[in-house]
C-alpha positions in Angstrom: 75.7 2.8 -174.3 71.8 2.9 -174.8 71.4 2.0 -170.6 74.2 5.4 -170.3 72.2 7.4 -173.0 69.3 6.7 -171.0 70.2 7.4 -167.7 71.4 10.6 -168.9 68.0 11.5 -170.5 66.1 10.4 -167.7 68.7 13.1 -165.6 68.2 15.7 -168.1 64.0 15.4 -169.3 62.4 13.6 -166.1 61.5 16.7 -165.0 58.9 19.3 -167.1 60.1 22.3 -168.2 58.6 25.3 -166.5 55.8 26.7 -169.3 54.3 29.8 -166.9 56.5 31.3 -164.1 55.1 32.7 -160.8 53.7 36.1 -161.1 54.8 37.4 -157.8 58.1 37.8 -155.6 59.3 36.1 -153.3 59.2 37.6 -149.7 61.6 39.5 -148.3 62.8 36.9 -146.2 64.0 35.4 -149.1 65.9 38.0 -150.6 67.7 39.3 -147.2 69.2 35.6 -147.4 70.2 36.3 -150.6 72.2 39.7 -149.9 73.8 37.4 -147.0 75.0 35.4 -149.4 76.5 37.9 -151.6 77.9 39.9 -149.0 79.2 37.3 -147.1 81.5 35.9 -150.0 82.9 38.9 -150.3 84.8 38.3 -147.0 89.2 37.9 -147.0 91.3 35.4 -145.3 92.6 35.4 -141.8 90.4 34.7 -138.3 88.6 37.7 -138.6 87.9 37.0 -142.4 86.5 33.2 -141.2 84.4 35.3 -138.7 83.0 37.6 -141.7 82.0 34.9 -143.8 81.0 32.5 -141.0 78.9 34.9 -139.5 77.0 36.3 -142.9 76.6 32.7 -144.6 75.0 31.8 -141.1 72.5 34.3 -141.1 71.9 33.7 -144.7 71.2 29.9 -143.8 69.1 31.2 -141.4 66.6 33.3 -143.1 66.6 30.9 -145.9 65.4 28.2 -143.5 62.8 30.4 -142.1 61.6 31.2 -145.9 61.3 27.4 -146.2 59.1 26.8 -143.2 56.7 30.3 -143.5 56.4 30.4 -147.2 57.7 27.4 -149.0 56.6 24.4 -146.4 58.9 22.3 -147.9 60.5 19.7 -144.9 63.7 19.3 -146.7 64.5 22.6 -148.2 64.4 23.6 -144.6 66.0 20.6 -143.0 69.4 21.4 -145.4 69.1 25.5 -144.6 69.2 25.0 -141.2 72.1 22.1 -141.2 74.2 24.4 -142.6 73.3 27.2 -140.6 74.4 25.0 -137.7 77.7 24.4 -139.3 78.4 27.7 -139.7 77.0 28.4 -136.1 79.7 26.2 -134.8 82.7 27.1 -136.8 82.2 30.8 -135.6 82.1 29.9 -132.5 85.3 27.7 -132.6 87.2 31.0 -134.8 86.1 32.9 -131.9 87.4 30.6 -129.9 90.7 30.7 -131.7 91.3 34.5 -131.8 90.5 34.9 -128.1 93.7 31.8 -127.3 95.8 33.6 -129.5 95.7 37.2 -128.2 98.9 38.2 -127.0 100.5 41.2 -124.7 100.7 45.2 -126.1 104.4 44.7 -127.0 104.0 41.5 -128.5 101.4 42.6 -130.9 102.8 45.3 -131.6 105.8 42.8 -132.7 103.6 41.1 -134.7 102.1 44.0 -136.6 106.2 45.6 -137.4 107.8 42.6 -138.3 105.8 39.4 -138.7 102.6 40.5 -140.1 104.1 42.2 -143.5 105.9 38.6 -144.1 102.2 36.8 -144.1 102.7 35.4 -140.8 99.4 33.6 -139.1 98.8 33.9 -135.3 98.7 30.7 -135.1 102.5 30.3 -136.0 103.2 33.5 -134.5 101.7 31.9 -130.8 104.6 29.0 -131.4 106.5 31.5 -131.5 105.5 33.9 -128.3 105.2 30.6 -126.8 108.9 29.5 -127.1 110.0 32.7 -125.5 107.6 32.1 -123.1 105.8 35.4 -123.5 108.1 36.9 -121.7 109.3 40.8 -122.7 112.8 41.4 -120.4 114.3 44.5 -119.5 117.8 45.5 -119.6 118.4 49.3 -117.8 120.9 51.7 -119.0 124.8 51.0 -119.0 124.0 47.4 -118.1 125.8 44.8 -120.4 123.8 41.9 -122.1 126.6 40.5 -123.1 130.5 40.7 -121.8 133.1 39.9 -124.4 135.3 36.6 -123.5 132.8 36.1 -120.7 128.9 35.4 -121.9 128.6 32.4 -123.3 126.3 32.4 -126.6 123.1 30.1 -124.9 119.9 32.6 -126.9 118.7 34.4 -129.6 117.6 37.9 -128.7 115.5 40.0 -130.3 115.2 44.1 -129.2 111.8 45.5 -128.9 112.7 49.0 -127.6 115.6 51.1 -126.7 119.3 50.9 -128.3 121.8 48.7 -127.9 125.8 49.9 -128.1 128.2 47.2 -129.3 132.4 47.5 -128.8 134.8 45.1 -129.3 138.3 46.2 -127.1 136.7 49.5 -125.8 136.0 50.5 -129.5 132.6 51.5 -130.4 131.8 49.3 -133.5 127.9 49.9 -134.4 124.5 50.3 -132.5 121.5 47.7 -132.5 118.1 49.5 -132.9 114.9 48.1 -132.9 113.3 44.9 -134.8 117.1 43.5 -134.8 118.7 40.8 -133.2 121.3 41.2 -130.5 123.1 38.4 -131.1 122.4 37.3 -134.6 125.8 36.6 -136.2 126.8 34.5 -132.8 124.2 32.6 -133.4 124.6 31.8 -137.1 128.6 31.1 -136.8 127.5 27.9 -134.7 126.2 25.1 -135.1 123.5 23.5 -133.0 126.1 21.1 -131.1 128.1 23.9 -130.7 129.0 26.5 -127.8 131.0 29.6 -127.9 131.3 33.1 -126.4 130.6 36.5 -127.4 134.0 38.4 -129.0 132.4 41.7 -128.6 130.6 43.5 -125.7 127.3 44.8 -125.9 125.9 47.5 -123.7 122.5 49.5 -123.1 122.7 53.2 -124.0 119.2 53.5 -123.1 116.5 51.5 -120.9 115.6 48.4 -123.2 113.4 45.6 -123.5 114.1 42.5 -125.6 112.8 38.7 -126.3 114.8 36.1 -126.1 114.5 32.5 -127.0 116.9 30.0 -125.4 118.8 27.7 -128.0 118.4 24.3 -127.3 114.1 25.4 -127.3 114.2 27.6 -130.5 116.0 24.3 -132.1 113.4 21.6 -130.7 111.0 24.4 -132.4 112.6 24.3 -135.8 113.0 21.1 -135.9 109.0 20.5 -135.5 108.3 23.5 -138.0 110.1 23.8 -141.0 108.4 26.6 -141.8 109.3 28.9 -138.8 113.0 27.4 -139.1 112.9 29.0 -142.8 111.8 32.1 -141.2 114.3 32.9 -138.7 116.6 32.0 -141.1 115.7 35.0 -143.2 115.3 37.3 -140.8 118.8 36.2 -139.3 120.3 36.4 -142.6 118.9 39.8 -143.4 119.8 41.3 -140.0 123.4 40.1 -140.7 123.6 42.0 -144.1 122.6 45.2 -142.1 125.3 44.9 -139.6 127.6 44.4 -142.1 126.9 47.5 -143.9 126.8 49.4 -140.9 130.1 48.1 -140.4 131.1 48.7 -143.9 130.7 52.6 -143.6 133.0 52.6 -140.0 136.2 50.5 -141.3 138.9 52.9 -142.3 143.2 52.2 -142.6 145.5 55.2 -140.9 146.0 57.3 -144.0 142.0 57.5 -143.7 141.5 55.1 -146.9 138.5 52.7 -147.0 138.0 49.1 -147.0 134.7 47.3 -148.2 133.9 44.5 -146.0 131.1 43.3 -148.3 133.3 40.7 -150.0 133.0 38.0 -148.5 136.8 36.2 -148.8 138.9 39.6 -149.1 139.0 43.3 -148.4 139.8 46.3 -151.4 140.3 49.4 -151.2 137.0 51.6 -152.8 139.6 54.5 -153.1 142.9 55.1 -155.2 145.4 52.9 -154.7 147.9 52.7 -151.9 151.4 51.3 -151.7 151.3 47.6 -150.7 152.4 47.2 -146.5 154.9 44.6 -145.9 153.3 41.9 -144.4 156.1 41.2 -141.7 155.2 44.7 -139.9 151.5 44.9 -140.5 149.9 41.4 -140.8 146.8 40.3 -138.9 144.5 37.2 -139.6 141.1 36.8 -139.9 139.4 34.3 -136.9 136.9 32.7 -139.2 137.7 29.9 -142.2 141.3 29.6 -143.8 144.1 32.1 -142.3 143.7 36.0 -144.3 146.2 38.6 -144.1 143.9 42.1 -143.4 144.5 45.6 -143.3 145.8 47.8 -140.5 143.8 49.5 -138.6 140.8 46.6 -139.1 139.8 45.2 -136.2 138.6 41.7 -136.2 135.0 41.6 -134.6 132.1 39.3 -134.8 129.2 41.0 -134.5 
């Protein structure tokens, strides 16, 4: 304990305690290093944050290394000022070098800025992503079919960037697809990843469009390295879902004009008054996905 005691002493009063202070400033080298400082904490997060603070705490190394050279001529004051000026020097330029690999096409940032952006998205993730898709924006022109009903078989996730997309199930209009949403989100959440299957409804261009697509078996190898973007899609999917379904929900009438909710999930109920019950022998259909459920007439069983 006295060796500790001691040492801590010796830490504490080995140096004199400053009895006059100097009457003059600094120079203003000194103080310009100091305003970098402050300033350049005072920068946020992101690349062009890293740039901000890299770039200020650099020049503030800097002029503090010249004060040590010009005024204070002390070897090591200056030797540690201008090491970490050097760091900084070289982690700006490898931020810069960042930024400038991850800048991406008009559409595609303009992507980023819509829908990925608000969610805290880094470019860094969000180049794994352009990547997969191979930065490649496709157009689809007016009246031409992305997908035929029976016929496509369901091998991508789509995404539409522009235009509007008409979807019909038996030559009956069911809902449009606008922009920011998936064309083919609830085919690709009713399989699995072994799986393969076939669009049950047909959708159509009412408008010249443009869309991103990633091909299945490479958006799975994708998740299956990030968990994190696998997470992601999965929201978005999800939430895209929900909004067909409601835009489904206000379309789904029986012939007396009467209602249905679709947003149960295991059985349909009329929002209005009551009608009589229909005799299942005359009017029966079932539903295609999970356990056999009588529905409605007039409801026609889509997937979309």
């Amino acid at each position: 304990m006295g060796e500790n005691a001691s040492f801590w002493e010796s830490l504490i009063y080995a140096h004199p305690t400053c009895t006059t202070w100097k009457q003059e400033a600094e120079g203003s080298i000194y103080h310009l290093a100091s305003i970098l400082f402050v300033v350049g904490f005072m920068g946020g997060s992101g690349f062009f944050g890293l740039l901000y603070v890299f770039s200020l705490l650099g020049l503030g190394f800097l002029c503090s290394s010249v004060w040590a050279w010009l005024d204070v001529c002390a070897a090591d004051i200056f030797s540690w000022n201008f090491a970490l000026f050097t760091i900084c020097f070289v982690q700006f330029i490898y931020v810069t070098y960042q930024v400038r690999s991850v800048a991406f096409d008009r559409e595609f940032q303009e992507l980023y800025s819509a829908l990925f952006q608000p969610l805290g998205i880094s470019l860094t993730v969000y180049r794994k992503i352009v990547l997969c898709c191979d930065a490649e924006v496709i157009t689809l022109e007016k009246e031409h079919c992305y997908a035929m009903q029976g016929k496509t078989p369901i091998d991508k996730l789509s995404l539409l960037v522009s235009g509007r997309i008409r979807v019909t199930v038996d030559g009956e209009f069911l809902h449009y697809i606008f922009p920011l949403q998936f064309l083919d989100s609830p085919e690709w959440d009713s399989l699995r990843p072994t799986e393969e299957g076939i669009f049950q409804v047909t959708l159509t261009a009412e408008t010249d469009c443009r869309y991103v697509a990633w091909r299945r078996k490479k958006l799975y190898l994708l998740f299956a390295k990030h968990r994190f973007i696998s997470r992601l899609f999965s929201i978005l999917i999800g939430s895209d879902i929900a909004e067909k379904l409601y835009a489904l929900n206000d379309r789904v009438h029986v012939g007396q004009g009467f209602r249905y909710d679709i947003r149960l999930p295991n059985f349909y109920h009329v929002a209005l008054p009551e009608t009589p019950p229909v005799q299942p022998s005359h009017h029966s259909h079932h539903l295609q996905r999970g356990s056999p459920r009588r529905k409605p007439t007039g409801v026609t069983n889509c997937s979309s």
